[in-house]
N, C-alpha and C positions, 0 to 999 in steps of 0.2 A: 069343760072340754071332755070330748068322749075317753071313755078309758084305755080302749083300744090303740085310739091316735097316742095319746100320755105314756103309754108303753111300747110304740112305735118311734114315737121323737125321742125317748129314755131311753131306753132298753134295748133297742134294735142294736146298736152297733157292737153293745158286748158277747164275747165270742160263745159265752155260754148259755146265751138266751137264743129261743127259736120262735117263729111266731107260726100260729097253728095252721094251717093250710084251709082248712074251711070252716064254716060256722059248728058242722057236727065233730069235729075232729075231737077224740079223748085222749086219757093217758090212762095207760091200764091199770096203773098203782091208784089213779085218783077216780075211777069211773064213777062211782057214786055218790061225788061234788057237788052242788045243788047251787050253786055261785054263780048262775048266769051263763053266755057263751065263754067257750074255754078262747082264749088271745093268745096265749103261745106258753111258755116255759122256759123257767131256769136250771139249767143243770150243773149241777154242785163236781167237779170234777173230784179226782182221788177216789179210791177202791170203795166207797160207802155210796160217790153219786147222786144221794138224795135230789130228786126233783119237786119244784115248786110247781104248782102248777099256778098261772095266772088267769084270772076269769075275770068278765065284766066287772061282778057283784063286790069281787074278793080273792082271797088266796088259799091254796090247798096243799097240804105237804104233808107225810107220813115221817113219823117221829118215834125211839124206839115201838114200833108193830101198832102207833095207833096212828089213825089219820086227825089232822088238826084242818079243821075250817075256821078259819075268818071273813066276817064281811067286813068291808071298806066303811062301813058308815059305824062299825063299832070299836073302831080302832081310837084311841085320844091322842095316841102320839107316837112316833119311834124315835130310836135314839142309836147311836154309836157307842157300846160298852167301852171299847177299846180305843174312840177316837176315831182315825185315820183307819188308823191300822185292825179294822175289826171282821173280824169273819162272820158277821151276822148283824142283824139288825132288833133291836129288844122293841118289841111291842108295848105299851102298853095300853089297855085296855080302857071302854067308859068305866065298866066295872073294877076297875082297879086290877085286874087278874093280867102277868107276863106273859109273852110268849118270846122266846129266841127260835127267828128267822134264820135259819141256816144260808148265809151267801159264803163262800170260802172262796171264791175266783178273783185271779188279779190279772191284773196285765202290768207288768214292771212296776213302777210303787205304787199304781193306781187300785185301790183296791174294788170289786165288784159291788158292796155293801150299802159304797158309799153313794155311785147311782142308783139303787137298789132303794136307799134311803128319801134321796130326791124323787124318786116316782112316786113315793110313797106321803109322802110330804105333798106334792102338789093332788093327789088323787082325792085325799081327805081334805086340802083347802079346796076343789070343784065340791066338795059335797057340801063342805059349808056355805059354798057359797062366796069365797074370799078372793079378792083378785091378787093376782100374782106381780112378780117382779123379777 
C-alpha cells in the first residue's frame, strides 16, 4: 500500500499531524530532505515543537541543530522504550545504529507514539513485502 494512503488511514485523525497540501509543499526546517514527496507532518507540542516531517521515501526531523534523515527501507524495526506510555519511538536500524523518534502528543491515555509506531510497522512490512493483519 501506498505511503501516503498508510499515513492517511494512521495518522490523519491525530491532532498533531497535518497532511501536506500539495505535492511541492515543504517545511522550512526540513527543505533539503531528499525522501521523496513531502505527505504531511507531525508536530511535537510543548515550547521545543520539534517537527517530523513525513515523506514518501521516509522521515525527517532536526535534533539538537542537526537534521536526521531516514529511509523507510533502512529502518529493521521500532519499538516502544517506555511501552504505552512512551514519548517517542526507538528505531532501529539494518546497521544496527539507534535513533529516538521524538512523538510526545497524547490524547487522554492514548498516547501519539503508539500510532506513530503502527504506521511505522506496516510501512516497512509494504516494503518487505508481508501481508498484514
Amino acid at each position: 500500500m501506498d505511503t501516503a494512503v498508510r499515513a492517511h488511514r494512521i495518522l490523519g485523525a491525530m491532532a498533531n499531524c497535518q497532511k501536506a497540501n500539495s505535492p511541492g509543499d515543504t517545511l522550512p526546517k526540513l527543505a533539503d530532505v531528499r525522501l521523496g514527496d513531502l505527505i504531511g507532518c507531525y508536530q511535537n507540542p510543548g515550547p521545543e515543537g520539534e517537527t517530523i516531517g513525513i515523506f514518501a521515501d521516509g522521515l525527517a526531523w532536526n535534533e539538537g541543530g542537526r537534521l536526521i534523515e531516514l529511509s523507510f527501507a533502512d529502518v529493521q524495526e521500532g519499538s516502544l522504550p517506555s511501552e504505552k506510555a512512551s514519548e517517542g519511538v526507538l528505531l532501529t536500524m539494518r546497521d544496527g545504529k539507534q535513533f529516538r523518534l521524538p512523538v510526545r502528543g497524547q490524547r487522554g491515555r492514548f498516547f501519539d507514539s503508539m500510532e506513530m509506531l503502527r504506521f511505522l510497522d506496516r510501512v516497512i512490512q509494504d516494503l518487505r513485502g508481508q501481508a498484514h493483519c
